[in-house]
N, C-alpha and C positions, 0 to 999 in steps of 0.2 A: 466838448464836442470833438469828434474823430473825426479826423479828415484823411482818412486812409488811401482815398486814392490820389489824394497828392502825390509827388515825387519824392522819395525819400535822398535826403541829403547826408552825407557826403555819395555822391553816384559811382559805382565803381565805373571800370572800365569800358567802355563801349567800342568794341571793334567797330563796328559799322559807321560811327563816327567820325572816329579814325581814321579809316579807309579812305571817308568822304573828303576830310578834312586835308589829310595828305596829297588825296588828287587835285585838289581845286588849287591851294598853294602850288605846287610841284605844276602846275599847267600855266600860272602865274609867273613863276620863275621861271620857267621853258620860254615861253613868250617874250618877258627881258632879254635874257640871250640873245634869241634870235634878232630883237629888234637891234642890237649892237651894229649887224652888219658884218661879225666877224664869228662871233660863236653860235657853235649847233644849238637849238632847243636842247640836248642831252646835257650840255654843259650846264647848262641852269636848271633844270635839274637834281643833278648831282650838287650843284654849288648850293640848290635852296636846303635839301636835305643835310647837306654840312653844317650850315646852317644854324638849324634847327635842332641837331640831333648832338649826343653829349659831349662830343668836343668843342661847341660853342654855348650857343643858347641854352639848352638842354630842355627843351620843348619838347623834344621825343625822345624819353628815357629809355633804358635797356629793356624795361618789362612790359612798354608800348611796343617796340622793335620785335620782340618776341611774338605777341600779340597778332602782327599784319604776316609772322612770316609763312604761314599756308598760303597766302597770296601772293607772297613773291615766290614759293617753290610753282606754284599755277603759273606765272608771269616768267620764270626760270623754263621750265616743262615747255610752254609754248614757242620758247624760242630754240632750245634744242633740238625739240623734233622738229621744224620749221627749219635750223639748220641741218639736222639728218637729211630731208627730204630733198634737199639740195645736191644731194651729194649720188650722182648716176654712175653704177659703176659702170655702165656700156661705155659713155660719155672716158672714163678714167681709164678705158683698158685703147681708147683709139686715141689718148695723150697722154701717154705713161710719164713725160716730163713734169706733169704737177705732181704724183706720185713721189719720183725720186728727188725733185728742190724739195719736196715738204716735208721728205726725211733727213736730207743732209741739212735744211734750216735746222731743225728738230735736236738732231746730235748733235751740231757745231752750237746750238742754245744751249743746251744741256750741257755739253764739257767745259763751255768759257764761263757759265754760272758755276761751276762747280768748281772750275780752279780757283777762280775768281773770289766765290765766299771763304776758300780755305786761305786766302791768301788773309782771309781778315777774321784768322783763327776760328771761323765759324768750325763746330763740330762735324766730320764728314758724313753722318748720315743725314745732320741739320741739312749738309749743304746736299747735297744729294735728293733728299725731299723738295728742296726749293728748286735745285734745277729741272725737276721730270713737271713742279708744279706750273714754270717760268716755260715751257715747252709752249703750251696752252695760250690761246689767244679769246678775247671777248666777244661772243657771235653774238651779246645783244650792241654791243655798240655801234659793230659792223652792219646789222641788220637795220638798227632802228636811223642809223645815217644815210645808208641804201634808200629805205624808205622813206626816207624827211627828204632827198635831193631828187629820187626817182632816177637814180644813176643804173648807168648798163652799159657794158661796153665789157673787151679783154678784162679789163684790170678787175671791175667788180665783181667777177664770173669767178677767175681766178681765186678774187679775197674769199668770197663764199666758200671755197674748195677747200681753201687753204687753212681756212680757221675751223673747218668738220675734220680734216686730217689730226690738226693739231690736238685739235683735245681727244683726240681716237688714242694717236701717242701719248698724250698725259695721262690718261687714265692707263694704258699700258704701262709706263715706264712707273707710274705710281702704285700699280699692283705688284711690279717686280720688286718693289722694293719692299714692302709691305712686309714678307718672312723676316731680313733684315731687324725691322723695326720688332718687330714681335720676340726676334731674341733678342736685340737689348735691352729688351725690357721686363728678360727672362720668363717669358710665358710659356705654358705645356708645349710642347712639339704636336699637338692638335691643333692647335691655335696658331704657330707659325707655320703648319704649312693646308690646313683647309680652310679656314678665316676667307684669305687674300681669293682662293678657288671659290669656296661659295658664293662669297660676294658678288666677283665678276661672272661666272655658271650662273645663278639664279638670275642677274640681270640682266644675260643675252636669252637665257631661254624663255625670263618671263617675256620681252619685247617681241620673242621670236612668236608666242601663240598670242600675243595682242595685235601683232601687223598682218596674223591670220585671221584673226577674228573681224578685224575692220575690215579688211579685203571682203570677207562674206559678208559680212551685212549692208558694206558700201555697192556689193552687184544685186542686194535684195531691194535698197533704197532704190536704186536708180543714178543718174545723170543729173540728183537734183542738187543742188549748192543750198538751198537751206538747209537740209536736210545732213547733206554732210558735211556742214558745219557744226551742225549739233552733234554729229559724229564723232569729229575729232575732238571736241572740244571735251565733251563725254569719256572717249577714249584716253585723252591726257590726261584727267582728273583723278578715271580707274588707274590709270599708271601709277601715279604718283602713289595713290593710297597702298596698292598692290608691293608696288617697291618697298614704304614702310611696312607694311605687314610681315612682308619677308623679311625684312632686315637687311635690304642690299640698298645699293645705287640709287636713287631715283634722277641722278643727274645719268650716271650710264646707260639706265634702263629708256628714259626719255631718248637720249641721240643716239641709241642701236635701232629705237622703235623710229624715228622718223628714216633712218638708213633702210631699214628693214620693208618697212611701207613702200619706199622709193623701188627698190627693186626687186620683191616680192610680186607686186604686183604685174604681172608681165601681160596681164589682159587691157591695164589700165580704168580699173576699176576705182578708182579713186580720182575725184578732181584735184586742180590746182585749186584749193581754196587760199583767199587771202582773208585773213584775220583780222582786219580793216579796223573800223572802229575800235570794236570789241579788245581789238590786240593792244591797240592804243594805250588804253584804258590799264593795261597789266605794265609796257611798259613804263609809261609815267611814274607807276608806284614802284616799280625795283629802281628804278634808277634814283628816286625819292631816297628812299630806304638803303640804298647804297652808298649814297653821300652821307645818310645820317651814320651810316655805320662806317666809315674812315674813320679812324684814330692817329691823330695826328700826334696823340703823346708815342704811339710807337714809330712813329715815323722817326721822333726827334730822339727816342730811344737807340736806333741803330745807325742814322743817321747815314752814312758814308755806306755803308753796308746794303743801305736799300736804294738810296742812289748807284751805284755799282750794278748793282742787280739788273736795275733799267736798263742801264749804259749798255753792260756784257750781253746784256737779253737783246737788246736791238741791233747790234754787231753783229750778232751771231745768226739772228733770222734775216739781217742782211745780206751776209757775207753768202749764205746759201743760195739766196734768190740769185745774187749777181753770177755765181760760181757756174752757177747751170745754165746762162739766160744766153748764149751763144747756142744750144741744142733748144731755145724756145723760140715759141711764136712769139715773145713780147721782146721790145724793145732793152736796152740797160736803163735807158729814162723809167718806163712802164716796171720794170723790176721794181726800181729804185722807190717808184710810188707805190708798190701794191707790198714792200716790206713796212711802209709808213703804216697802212692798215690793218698788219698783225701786232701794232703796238698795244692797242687797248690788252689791257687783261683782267679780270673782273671776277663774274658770278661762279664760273667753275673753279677758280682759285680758292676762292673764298671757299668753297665746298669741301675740295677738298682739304685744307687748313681746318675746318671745323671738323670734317671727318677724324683726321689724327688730333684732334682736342677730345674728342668724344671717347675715344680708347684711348688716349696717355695725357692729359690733362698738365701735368707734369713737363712733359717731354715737349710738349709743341709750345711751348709759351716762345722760345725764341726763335723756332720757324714762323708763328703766329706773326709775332713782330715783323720779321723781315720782309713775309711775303703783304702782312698789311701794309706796312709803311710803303711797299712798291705799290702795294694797289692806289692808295691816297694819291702818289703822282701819276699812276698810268690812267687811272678815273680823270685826272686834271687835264692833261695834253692827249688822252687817246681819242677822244671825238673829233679835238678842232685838228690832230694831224689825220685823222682820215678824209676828211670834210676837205682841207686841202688837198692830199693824195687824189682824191676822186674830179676835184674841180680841175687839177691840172693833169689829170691824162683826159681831159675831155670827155666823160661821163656822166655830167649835170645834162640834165636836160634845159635847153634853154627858160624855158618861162622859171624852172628855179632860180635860175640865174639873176634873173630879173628880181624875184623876188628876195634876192637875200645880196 
């Protein structure tokens, strides 16, 4: 007797499964956290994903991880353009102070990472790579602890600013280096010097006719929030796919296109929409999927070398914030908290470290390392130090307060 429509055993892999299986845990571990009384839901999180994923339990293998990653480049995409949109340049040209701290943080990060790794005989364009990557701050950590406290005020305004500048210069000081890399690794003179130009050309201009394109059909929609909801959402998706097709960015092309939308639009044809549930739902799974992918064997591989990196990286975006904060509106306290909130570093690190694995495979195994091993700790203490930063400059809203 055939019994064909049975389920065939062994069952391969089921994304959708997966997916499901990843949120439910990951909202479980979010909810311990939180219940502590001292850590963000983000921290559990990340801690259940560690977890789970091949440097402990190995519950989520590398070819599952692979498997969910269209969902987390979706879940990546919505928080970048989400951090673009944040970013007004009218707003930046009437306090040119966040401006100029966010490039003296920027360079004073980048020189003391770069002395710093050569001091521990790293290779200079090793170090060099890691410094322009170490620039860079985490907009989903920033964003999704914003949103879990419902914080506003100076400082969180600023952090928002300050972490769309940041990765605006990582992705610059990463494409300057880019010709570099391509001749150590004796490639055509095609290749080192149009590569590094395509790449970043095709991803401002594709972002530039997609923030046109949404402007028009957000004035044909209307004023209505379902609607351009389904818009954006739509439009982030096209992004993402467009970016692969072309072969650029899709992390660039996402945070020009949320810049781009922001001040493009000058009739205001576009809502504030908030992402609300829906967004929820994307970050639970990266930040899942972020703890699974920590490697803690390269942590204990460099050891000294990615602690360094922390230490030099947080020095240096400090030393900036306080250098300028006599010409700011914020206090040295308020500096001093809102340098805590450029600690996270995370999704666009990670990007870019895969980006240079994907052309030199080779070459980045021990940038890979260092900038993982720093992710593993800056994943660990960058929620619960922002989550402080924000409670003690007074930007919880009370009823969080109560509630955590």
């Amino acid at each position: 007797m055939e019994l064909n429509f049975l389920p065939q055993w062994p069952r391969t892999e089921n994304s959708f499964l997966l997916f499901g299986a990843i949120l439910l845990v990951g909202i479980v571990g979010g909810e311990l956290a939180q219940r502590t009384s001292f850590l963000p839901r983000i921290t559990g999180f990340v801690a259940t994903g560690l977890i789970l994923g091949p440097s402990m339990l190995g519950l989520l293998d590398a070819s599952m991880l692979t498997n969910v990653k269209p969902f987390t480049d979706i879940a990546l995409g919505l928080i970048l353009f989400q951090l673009g949109m944040q970013l007004d340049f009218k707003a930046l040209r009437s306090d040119k102070i966040i401006i100029f701290s966010a490039l003296v943080e920027a360079v004073l990060s980048f020189s003391l990472i770069f002395f710093v790794l050569s001091l521990f005989h790293v290779d200079y364009l090793h170090a060099a790579l890691a410094a322009a990557i170490g620039i860079s701050s985490s907009p989903a950590v920033v964003l999704l602890v914003i949103r879990e406290f419902k914080a506003d005020g100076p400082v969180t305004r600023r952090a928002l600013d300050h972490v769309a500048i940041n990765n605006v210069l990582a992705f610059f000081a990463y494409t300057i280096l880019l010709p570099f890399l391509h001749y150590k690794q004796q490639a055509d003179w095609t290749t080192i010097f149009l590569q590094p130009l395509y790449q970043a050309l095709t991803s401002l201009v594709l972002a530039w006719f997609l923030a046109h394109a949404c402007i028009r059909i957000a004035r044909l929609l209307g004023r209505n929030e379902n609607l351009q909801f389904a818009l954006l959402v739509g439009l982030i998706i096209s992004a993402i796919g467009l970016a692969k097709l072309f072969s650029c960015s899709n992390l660039l092309t996402l945070l020009a296109l949320g810049i781009m939308a922001r001040n493009l639009d000058i009739h205001n044809e576009l809502m504030d929409i908030e992402f609300g549930h829906g967004g929820e739902i994307f970050f639970v799974l990266l930040f899942v999927i972020a703890g699974a992918n920590l490697h803690l064997k390269e942590l204990a591989s460099v050891g000294w070398a990615a602690i360094a990196f922390v230490g030099i990286r947080f020095i240096g975006k400090t030393a900036g914030l306080l250098l300028l904060t006599p010409f700011s509106p914020l206090s040295i306290k308020q500096s001093s908290l809102l340098s805590l909130t450029l600690v996270p570093m995370a999704g666009l690190a990670i990007g870019l470290t895969e980006a240079t694995s994907q052309l030199y495979p080779e070459f980045s195994k021990e940038l890979s390392a260092i900038i993982l091993g720093s992710v593993a700790i800056l994943e660990t203490v960058g929620p619960i130090v922002t989550e402080f930063a924000l409670k003690r400059a007074g930007e919880v809203s009370l009823d969080q307060k109560l509630k955590h």
